[in-house]
C-alpha positions as CSV (number, residue, x, y, z in Angstrom):
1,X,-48.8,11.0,1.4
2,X,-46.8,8.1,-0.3
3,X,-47.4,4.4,1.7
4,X,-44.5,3.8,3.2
5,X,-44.5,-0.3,2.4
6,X,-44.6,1.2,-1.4
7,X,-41.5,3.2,-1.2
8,X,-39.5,0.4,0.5
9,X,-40.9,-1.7,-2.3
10,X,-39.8,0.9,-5.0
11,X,-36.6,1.2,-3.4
12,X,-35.9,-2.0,-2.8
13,X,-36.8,-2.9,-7.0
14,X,-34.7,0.1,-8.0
15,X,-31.5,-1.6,-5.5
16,X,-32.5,-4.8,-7.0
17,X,-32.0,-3.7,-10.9
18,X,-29.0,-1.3,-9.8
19,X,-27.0,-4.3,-8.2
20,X,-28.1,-6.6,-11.5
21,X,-26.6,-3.8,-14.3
22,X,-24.0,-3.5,-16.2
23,X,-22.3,-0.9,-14.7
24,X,-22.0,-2.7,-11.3
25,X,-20.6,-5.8,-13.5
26,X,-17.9,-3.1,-15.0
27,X,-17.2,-2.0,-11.6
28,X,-16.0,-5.3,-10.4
29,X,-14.3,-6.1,-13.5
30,X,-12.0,-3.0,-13.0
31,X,-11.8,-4.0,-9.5
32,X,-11.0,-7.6,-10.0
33,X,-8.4,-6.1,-12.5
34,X,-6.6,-3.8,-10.5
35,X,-6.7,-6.0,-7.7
36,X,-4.8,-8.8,-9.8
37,X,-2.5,-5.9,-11.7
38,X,-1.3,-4.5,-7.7
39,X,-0.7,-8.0,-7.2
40,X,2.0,-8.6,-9.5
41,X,3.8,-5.6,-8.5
42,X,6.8,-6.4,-6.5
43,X,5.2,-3.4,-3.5
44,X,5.9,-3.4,-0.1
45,X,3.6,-1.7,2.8
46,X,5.0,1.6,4.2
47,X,5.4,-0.4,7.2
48,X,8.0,-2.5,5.8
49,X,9.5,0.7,3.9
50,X,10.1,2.7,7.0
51,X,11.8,-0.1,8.9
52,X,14.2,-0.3,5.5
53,X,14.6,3.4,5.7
54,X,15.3,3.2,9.4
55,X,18.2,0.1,9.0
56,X,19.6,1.7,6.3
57,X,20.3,5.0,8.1
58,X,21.7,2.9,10.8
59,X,23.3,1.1,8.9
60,X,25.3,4.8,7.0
61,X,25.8,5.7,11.0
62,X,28.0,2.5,11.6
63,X,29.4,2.6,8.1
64,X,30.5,6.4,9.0
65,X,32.2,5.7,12.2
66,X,33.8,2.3,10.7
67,X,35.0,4.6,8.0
68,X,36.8,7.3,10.8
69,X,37.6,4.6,12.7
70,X,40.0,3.4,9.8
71,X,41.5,6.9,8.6
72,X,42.9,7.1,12.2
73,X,44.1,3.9,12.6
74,X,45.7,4.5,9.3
75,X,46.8,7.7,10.1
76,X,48.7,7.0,13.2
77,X,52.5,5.8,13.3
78,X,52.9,1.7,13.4
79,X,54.7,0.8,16.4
């Protein structure tokens, strides 16, 4: 059976060389990239887009009712 101190030594080598290579360098180059790329993007959170969606429905509900409001004012007789 394998000495347990010598596997957590092994292990901790092999986490050791995986955290100093190139691909985790690439990794956080892609993610430093797309990080600073999302940045620039004028993007808001849904949060922000559903309280837009919700004003703006309001918003066509008042518009509506402005608009009937008007065609019969218009349509009746002036006094």
């Amino acid at each position: 059976m394998l000495d347990p101190k010598l596997v957590e030594e092994i292990t901790g080598k092999f986490a050791a060389l995986m955290a100093a290579s190139p691909a985790k360098d690439f990794e956080r180059n892609v993610r430093a990239l797309l990080v600073s790329a999302l940045d620039r993007l004028d993007l808001v959170t849904r949060e922000e887009f559903d309280i837009q969606r919700e004003l703006l429905g309001r918003s066509r509900e008042k518009l509506a009712q402005l608009e009937a409001r008007i065609a019969e004012l218009e349509g009746k007789p002036r006094g």
